[in-house]
Backbone and ligand atoms as CSV (ligand in chain L), in Angstrom:
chain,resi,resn,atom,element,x,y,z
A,1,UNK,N,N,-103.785,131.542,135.492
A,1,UNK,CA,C,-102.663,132.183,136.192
A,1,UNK,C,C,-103.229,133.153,137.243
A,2,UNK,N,N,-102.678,132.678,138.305
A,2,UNK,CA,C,-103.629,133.696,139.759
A,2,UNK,C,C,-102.678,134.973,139.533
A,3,UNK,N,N,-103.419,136.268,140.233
A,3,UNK,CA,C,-102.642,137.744,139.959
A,3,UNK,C,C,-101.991,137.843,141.528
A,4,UNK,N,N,-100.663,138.163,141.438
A,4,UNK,CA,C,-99.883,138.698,142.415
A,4,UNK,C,C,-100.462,139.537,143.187
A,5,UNK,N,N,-100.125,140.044,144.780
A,5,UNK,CA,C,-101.112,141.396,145.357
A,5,UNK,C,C,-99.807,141.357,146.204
A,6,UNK,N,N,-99.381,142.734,145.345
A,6,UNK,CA,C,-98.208,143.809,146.105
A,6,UNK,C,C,-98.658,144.860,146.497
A,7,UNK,N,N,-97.881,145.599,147.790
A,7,UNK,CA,C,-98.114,146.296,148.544
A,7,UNK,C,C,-96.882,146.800,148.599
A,8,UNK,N,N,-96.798,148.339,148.222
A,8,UNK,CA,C,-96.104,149.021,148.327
A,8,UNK,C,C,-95.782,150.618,149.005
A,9,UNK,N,N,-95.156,150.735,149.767
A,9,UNK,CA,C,-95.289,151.591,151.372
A,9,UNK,C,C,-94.308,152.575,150.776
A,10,UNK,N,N,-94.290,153.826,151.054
A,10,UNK,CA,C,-93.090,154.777,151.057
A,10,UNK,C,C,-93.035,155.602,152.396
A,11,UNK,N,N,-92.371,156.061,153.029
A,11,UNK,CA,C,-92.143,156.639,154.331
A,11,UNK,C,C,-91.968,158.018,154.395
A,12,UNK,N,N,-91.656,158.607,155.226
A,12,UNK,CA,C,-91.179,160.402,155.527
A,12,UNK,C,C,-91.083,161.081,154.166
A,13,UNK,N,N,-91.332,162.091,154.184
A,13,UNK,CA,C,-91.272,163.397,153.120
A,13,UNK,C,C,-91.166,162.510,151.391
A,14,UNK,N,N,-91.657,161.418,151.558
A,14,UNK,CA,C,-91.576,160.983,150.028
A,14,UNK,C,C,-92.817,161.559,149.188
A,15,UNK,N,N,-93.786,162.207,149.700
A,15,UNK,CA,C,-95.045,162.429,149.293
A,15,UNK,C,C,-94.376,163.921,148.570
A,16,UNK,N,N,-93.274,164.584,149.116
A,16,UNK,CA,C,-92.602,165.474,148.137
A,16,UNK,C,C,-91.678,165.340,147.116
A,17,UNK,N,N,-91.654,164.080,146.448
A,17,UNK,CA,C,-91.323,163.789,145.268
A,17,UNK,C,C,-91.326,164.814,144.600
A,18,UNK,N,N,-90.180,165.180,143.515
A,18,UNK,CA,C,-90.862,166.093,142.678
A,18,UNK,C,C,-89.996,167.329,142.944
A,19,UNK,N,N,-89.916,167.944,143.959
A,19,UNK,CA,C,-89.879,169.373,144.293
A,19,UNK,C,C,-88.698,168.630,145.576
A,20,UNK,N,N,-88.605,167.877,146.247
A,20,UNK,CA,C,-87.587,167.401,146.947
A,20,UNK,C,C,-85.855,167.310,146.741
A,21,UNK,N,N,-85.036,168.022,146.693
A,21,UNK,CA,C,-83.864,167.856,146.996
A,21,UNK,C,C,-83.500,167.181,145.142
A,22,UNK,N,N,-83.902,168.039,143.726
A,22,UNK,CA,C,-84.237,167.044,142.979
A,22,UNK,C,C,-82.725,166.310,142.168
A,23,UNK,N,N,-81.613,166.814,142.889
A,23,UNK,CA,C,-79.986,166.758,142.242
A,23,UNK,C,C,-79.937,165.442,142.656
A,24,UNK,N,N,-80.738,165.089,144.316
A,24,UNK,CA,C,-80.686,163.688,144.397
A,24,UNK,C,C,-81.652,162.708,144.342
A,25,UNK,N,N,-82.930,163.069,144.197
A,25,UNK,CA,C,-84.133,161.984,144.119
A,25,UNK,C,C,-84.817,162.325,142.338
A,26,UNK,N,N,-84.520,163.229,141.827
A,26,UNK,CA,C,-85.210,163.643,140.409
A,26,UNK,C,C,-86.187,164.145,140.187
A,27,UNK,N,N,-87.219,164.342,139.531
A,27,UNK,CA,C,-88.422,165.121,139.634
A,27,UNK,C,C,-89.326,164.095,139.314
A,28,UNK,N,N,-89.266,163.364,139.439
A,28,UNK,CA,C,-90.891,162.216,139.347
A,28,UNK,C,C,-91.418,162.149,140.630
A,29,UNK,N,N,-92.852,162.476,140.404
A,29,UNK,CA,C,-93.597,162.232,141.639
A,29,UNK,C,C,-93.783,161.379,142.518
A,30,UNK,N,N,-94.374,161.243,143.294
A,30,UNK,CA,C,-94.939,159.517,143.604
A,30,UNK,C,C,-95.990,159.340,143.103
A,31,UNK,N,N,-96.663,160.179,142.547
A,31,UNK,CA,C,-97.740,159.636,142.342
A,31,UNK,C,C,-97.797,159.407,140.691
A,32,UNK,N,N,-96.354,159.727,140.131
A,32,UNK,CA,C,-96.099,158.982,138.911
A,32,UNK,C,C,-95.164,157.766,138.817
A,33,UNK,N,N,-94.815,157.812,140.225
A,33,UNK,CA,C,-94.192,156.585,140.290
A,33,UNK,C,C,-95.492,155.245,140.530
A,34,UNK,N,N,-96.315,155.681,141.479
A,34,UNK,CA,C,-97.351,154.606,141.134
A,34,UNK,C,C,-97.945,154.368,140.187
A,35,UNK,N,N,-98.622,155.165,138.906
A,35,UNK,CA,C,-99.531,154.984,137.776
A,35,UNK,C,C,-97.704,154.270,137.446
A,36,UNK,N,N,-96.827,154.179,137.149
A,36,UNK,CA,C,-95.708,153.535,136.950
A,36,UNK,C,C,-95.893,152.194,137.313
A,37,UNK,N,N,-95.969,152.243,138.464
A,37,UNK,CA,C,-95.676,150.768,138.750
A,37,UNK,C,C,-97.027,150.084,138.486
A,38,UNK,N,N,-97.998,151.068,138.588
A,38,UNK,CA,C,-99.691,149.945,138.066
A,38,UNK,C,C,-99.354,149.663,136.554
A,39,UNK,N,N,-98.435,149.670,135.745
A,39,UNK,CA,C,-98.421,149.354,133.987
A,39,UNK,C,C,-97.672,148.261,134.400
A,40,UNK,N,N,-96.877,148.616,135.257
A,40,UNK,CA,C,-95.670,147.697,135.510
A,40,UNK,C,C,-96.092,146.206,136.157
A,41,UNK,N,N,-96.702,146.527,136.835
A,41,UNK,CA,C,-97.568,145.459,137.626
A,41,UNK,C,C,-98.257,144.768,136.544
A,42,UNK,N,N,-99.212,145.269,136.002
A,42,UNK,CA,C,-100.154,144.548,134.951
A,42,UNK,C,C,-99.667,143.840,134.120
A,43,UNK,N,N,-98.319,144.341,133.477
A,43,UNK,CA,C,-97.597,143.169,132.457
A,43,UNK,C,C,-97.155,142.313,133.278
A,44,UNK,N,N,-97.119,142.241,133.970
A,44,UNK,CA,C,-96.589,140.813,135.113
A,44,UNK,C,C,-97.366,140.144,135.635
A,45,UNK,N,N,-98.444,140.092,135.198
A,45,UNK,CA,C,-100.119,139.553,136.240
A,45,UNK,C,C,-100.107,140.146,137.449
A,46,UNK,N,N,-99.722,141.100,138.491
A,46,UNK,CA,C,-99.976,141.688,139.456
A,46,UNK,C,C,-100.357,142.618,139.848
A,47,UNK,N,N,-101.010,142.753,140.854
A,47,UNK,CA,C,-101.800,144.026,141.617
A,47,UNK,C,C,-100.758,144.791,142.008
A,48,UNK,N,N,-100.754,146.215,142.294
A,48,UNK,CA,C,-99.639,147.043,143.445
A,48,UNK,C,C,-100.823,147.921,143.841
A,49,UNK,N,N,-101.101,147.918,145.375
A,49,UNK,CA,C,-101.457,148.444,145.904
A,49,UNK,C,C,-100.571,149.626,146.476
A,50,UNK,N,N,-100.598,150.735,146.310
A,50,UNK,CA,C,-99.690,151.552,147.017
A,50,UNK,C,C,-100.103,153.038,148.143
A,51,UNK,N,N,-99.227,152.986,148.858
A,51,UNK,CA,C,-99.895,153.888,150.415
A,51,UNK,C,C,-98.388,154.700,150.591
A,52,UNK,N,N,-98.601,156.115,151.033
A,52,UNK,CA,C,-97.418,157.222,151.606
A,52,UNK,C,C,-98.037,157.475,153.179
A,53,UNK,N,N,-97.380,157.355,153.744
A,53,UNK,CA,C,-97.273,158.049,155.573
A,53,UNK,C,C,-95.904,158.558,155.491
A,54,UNK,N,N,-96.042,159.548,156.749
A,54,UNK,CA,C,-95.258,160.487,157.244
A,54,UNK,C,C,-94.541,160.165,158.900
A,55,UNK,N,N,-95.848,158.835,158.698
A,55,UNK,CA,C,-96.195,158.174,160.430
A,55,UNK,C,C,-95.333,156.677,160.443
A,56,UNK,N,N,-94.440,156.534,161.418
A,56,UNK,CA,C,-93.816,155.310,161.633
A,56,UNK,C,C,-94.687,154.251,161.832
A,57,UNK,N,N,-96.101,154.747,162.995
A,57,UNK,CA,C,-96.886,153.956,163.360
A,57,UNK,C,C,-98.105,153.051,161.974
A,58,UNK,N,N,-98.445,154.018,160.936
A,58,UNK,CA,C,-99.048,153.860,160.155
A,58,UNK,C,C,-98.660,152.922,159.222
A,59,UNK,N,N,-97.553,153.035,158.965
A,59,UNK,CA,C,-96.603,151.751,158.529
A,59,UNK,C,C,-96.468,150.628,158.869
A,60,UNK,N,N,-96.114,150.570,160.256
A,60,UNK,CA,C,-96.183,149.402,161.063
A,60,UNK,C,C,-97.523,148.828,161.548
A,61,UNK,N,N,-98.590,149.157,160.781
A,61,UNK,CA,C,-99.731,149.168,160.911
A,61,UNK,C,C,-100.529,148.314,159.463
A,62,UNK,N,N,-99.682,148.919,158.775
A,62,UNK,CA,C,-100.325,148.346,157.017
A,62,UNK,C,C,-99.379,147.143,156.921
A,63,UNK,N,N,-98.266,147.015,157.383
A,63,UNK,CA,C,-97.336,145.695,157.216
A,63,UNK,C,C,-98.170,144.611,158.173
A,64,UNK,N,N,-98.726,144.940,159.087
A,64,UNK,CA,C,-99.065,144.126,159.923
A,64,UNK,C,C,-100.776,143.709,159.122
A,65,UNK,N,N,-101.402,144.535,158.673
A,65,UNK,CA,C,-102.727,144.697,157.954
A,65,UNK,C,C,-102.641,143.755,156.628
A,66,UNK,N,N,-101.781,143.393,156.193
A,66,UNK,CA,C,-100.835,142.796,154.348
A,66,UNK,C,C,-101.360,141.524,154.653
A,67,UNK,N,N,-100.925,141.467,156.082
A,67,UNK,CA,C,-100.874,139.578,156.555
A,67,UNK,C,C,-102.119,139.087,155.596
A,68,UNK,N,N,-102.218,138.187,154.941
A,68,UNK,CA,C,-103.195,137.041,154.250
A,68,UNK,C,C,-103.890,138.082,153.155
A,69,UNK,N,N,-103.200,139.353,153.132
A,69,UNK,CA,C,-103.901,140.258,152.029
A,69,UNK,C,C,-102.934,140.420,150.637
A,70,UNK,N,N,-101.461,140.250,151.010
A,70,UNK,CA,C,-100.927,140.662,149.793
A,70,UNK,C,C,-99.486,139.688,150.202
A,71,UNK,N,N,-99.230,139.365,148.873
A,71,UNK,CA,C,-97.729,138.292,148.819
A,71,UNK,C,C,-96.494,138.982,148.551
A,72,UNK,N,N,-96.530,140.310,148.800
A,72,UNK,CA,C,-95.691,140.606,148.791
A,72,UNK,C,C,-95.086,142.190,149.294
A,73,UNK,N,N,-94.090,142.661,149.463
A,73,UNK,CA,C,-94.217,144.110,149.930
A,73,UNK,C,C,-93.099,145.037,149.283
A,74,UNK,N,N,-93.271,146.068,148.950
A,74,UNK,CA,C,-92.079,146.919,148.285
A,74,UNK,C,C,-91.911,148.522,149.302
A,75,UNK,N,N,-91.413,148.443,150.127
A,75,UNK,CA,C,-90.831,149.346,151.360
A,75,UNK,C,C,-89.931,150.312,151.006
A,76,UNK,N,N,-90.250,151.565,150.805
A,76,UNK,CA,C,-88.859,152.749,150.943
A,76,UNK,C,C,-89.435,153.072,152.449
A,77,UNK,N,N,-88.457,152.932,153.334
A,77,UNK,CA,C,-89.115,153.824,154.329
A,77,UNK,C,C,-88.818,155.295,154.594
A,78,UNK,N,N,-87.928,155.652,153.477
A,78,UNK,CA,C,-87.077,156.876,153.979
A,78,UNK,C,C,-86.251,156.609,155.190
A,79,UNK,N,N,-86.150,157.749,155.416
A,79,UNK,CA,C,-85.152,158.156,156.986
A,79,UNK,C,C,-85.899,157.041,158.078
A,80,UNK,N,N,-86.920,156.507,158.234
A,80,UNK,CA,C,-86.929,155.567,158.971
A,80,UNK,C,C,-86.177,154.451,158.729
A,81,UNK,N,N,-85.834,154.189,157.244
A,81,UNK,CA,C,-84.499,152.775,157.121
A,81,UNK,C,C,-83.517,153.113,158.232
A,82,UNK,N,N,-83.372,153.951,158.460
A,82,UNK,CA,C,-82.005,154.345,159.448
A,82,UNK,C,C,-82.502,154.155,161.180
A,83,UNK,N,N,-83.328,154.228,161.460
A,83,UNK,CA,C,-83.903,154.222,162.829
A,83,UNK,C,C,-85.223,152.740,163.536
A,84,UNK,N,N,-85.931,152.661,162.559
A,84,UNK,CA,C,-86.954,151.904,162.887
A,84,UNK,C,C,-86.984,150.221,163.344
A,85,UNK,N,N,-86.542,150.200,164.361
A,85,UNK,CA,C,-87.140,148.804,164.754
A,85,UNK,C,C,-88.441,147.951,164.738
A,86,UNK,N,N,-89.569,149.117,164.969
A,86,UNK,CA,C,-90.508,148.807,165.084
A,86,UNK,C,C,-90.841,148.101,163.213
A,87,UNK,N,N,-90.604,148.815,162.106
A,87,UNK,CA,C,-90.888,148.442,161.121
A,87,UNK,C,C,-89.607,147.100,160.898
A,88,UNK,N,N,-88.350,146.856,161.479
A,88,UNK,CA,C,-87.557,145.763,161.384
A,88,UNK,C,C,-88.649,144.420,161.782
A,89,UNK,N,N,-89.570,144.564,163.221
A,89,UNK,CA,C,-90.095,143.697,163.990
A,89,UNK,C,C,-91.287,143.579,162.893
A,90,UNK,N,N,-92.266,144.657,162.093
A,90,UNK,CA,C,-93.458,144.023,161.522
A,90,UNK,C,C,-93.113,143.185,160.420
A,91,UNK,N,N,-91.922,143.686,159.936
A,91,UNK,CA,C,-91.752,142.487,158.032
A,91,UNK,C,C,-91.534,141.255,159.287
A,92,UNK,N,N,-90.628,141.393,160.217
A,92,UNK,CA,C,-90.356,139.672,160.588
A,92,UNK,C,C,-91.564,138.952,161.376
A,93,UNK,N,N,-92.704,139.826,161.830
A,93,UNK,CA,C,-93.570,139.114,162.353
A,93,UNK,C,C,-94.725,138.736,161.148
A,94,UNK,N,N,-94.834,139.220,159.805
A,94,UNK,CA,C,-95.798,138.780,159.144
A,94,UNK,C,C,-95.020,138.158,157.854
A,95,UNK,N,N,-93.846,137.744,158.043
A,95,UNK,CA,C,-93.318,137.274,156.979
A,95,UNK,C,C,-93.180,137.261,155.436
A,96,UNK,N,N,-93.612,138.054,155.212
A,96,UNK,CA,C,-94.256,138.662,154.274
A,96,UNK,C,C,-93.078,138.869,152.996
A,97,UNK,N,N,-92.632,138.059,151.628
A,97,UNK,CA,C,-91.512,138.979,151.676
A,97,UNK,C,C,-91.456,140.552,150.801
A,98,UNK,N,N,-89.958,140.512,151.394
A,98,UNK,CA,C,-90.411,142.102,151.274
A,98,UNK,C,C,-89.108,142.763,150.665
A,99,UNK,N,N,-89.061,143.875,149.669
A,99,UNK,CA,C,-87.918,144.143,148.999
A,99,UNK,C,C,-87.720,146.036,149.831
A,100,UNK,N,N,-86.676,146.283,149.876
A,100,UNK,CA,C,-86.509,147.576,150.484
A,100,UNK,C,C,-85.720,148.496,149.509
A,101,UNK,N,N,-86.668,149.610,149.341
A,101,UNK,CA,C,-86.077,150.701,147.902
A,101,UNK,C,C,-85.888,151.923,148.377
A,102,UNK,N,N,-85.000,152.012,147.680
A,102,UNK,CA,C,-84.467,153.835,147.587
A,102,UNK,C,C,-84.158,154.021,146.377
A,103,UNK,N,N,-84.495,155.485,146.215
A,103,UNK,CA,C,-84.179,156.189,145.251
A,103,UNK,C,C,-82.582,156.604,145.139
A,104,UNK,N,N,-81.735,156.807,145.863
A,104,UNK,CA,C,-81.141,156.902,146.018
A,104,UNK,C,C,-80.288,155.745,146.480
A,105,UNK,N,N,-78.297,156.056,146.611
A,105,UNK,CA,C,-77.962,155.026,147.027
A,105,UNK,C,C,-77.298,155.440,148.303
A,106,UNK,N,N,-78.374,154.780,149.816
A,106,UNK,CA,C,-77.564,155.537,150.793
A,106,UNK,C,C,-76.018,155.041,151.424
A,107,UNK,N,N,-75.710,154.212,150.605
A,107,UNK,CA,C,-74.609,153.943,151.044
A,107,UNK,C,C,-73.114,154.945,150.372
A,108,UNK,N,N,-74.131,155.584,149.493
A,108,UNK,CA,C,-72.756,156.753,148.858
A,108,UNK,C,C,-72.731,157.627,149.587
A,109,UNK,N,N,-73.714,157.969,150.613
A,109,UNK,CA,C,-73.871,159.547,150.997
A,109,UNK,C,C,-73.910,159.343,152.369
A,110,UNK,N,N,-74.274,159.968,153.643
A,110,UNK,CA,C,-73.721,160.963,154.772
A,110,UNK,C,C,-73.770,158.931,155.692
A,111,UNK,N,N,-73.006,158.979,156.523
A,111,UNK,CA,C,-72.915,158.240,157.548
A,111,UNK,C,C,-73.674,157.486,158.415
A,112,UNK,N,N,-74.601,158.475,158.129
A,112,UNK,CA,C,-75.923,157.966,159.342
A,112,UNK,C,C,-76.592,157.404,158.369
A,113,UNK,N,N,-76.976,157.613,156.901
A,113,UNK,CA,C,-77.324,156.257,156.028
A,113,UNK,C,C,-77.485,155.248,155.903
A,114,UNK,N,N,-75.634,154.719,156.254
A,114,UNK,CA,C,-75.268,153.399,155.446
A,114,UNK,C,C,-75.615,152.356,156.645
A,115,UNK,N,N,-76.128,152.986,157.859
A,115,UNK,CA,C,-77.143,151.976,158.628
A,115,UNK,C,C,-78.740,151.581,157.886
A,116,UNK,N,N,-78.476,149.945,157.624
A,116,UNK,CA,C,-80.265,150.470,157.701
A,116,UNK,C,C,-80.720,148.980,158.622
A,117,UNK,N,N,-82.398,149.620,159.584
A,117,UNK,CA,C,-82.448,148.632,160.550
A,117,UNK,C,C,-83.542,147.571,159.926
A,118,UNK,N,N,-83.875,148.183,158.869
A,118,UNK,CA,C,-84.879,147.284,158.376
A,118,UNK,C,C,-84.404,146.209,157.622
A,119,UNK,N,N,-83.008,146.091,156.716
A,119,UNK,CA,C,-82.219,145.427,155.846
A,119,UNK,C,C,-82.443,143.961,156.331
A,120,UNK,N,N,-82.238,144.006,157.422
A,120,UNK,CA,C,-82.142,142.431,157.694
A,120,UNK,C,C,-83.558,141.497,157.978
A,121,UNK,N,N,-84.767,141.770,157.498
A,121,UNK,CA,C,-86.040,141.889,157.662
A,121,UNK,C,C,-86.165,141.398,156.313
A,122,UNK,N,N,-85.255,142.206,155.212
A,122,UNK,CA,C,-85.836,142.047,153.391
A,122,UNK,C,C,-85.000,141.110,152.807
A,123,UNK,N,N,-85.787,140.607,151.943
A,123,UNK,CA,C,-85.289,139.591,151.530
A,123,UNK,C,C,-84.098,140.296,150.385
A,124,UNK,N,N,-84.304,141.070,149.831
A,124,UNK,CA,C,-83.588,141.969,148.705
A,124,UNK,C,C,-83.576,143.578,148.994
A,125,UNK,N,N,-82.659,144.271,148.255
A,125,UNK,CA,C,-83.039,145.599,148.277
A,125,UNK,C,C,-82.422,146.342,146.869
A,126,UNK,N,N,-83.134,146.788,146.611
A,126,UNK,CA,C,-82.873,148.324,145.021
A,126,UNK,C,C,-82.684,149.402,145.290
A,127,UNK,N,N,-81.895,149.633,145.358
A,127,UNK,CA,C,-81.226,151.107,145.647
A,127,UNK,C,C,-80.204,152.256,144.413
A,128,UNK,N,N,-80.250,153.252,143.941
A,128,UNK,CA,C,-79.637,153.931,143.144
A,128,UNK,C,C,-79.847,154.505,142.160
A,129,UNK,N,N,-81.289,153.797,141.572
A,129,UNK,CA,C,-81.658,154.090,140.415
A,129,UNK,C,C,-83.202,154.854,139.855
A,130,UNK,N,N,-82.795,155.765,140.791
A,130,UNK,CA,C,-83.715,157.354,141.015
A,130,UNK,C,C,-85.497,156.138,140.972
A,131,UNK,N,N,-86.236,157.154,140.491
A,131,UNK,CA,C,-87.853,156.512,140.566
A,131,UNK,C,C,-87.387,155.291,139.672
A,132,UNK,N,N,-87.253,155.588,138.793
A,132,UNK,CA,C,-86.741,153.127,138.413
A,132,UNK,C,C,-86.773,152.068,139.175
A,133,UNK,N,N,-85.955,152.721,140.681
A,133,UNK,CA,C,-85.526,151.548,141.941
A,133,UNK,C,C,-87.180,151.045,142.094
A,134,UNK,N,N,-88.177,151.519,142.176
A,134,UNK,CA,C,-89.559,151.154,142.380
A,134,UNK,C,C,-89.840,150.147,141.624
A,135,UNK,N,N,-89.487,150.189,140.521
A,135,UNK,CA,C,-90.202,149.220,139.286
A,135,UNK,C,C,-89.787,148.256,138.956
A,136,UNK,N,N,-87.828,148.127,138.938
A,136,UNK,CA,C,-86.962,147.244,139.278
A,136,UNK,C,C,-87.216,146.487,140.026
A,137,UNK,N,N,-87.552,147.199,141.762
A,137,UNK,CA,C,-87.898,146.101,142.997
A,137,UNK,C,C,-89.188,145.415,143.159
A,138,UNK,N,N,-90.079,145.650,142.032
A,138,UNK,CA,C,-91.255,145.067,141.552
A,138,UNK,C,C,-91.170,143.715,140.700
A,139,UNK,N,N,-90.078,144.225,139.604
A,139,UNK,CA,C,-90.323,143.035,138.994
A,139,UNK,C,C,-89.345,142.072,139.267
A,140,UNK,N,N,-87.765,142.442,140.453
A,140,UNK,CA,C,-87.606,141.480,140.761
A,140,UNK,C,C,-88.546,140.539,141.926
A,141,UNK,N,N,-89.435,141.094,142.814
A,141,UNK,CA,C,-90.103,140.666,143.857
A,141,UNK,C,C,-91.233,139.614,143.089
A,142,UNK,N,N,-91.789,139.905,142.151
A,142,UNK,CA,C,-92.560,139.379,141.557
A,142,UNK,C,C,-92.000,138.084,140.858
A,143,UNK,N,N,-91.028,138.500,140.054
A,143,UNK,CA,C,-90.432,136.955,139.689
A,143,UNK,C,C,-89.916,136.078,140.880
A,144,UNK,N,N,-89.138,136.371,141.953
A,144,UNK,CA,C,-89.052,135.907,143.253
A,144,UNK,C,C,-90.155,135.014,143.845
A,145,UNK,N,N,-91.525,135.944,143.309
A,145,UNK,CA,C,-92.723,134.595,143.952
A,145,UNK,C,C,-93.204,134.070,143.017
A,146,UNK,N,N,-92.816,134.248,141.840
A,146,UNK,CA,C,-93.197,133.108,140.890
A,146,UNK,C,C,-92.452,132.252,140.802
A,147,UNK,N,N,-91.270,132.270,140.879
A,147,UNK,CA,C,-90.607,131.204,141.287
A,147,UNK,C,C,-90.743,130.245,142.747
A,148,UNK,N,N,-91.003,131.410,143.563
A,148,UNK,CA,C,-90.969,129.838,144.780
A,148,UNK,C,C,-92.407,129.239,144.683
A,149,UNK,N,N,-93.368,129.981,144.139
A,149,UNK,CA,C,-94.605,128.858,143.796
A,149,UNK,C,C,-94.355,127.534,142.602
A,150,UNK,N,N,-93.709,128.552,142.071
A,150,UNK,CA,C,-93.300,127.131,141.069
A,150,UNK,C,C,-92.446,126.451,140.714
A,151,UNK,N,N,-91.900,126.078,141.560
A,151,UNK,CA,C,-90.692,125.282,141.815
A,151,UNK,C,C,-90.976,124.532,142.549
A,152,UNK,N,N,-90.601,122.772,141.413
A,152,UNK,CA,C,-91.430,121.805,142.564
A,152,UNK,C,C,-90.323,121.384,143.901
L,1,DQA,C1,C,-84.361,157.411,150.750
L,1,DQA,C2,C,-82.977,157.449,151.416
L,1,DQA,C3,C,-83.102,157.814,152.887
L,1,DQA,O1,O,-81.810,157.877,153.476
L,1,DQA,C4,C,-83.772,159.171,153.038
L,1,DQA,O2,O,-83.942,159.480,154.404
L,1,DQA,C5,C,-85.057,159.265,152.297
L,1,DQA,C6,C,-85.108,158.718,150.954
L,1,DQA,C7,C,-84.265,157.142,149.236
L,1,DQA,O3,O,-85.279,156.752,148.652
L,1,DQA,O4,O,-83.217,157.365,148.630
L,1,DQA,O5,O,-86.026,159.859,152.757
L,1,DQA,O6,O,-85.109,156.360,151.334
């Protein structure tokens, strides 16, 4: 059984997990959300590679970097879901697929949210279910490519 290689990106002020706004994101870190998702990963045969920027460009930089490196991608971009084309254009130029998470659900809250430009880029998205949405959009992404490999 070959091992999965996920790649998982978080965007703007997520590196303040924890101490962030915690009535709406909770107090888990990111960096307990990753030792999270590496247990999580392992019972599933897969790798998660995981990376935080603050930088739009840096992002659109590692999506483009994934190409022939990893089968798959797990994206919060933060407040860039709401603005970024440039990250809409890298999932569709490396095809890569790709699930889009929030901790939150921005479609309950302020207006400028319930846009997102990256949505139509992902194949799926997890949204609502505080640091969980990470692990959720793991193991559905993961069964997602075990299935289209194996399905004759
Ligand atoms: C977020 C939702 C975004 O609207 C917000 O800008 C974030 C976090 C989430 O995980 O709930 O930074 O992506």
């Amino acid at each position: 059984m070959s091992t999965l290689s996920i790649l998982c990106i978080s965007g703007p002020n997520l590196q303040l997990l924890g101490a962030r706004e915690p009535s709406i994101y909770g107090t888990t870190t990111l960096d307990e959300i990753h030792t999270a998702l590496a247990a999580a990963a392992q019972v599933l045969s897969a790798t998660v590679t995981c990376r935080q920027s603050n930088h739009e460009g840096d992002i659109v930089t590692w999506i483009g970097e994934a190409l022939g490196k990893h089968d798959g991608i797990l994206i919060n971009p933060g407040a860039l879901t709401h603005t970024s084309i440039a990250i809409y254009d890298a999932i569709k130029a490396v095809a890569i697929p790709t699930i889009e998470v929030h901790l939150s659900n921005p479609d309950a809250r302020e207006s400028f949210r319930r846009r997102s430009r990256v949505a139509a880029a992902c194949m799926g998205r997890v949204a609502g279910f505080g640091d969980e949405s990470y692990r959720l959009a793991l193991e559905g992404l993961v069964r997602a490519l075990w299935r289209k490999t194996h399905t004759p």
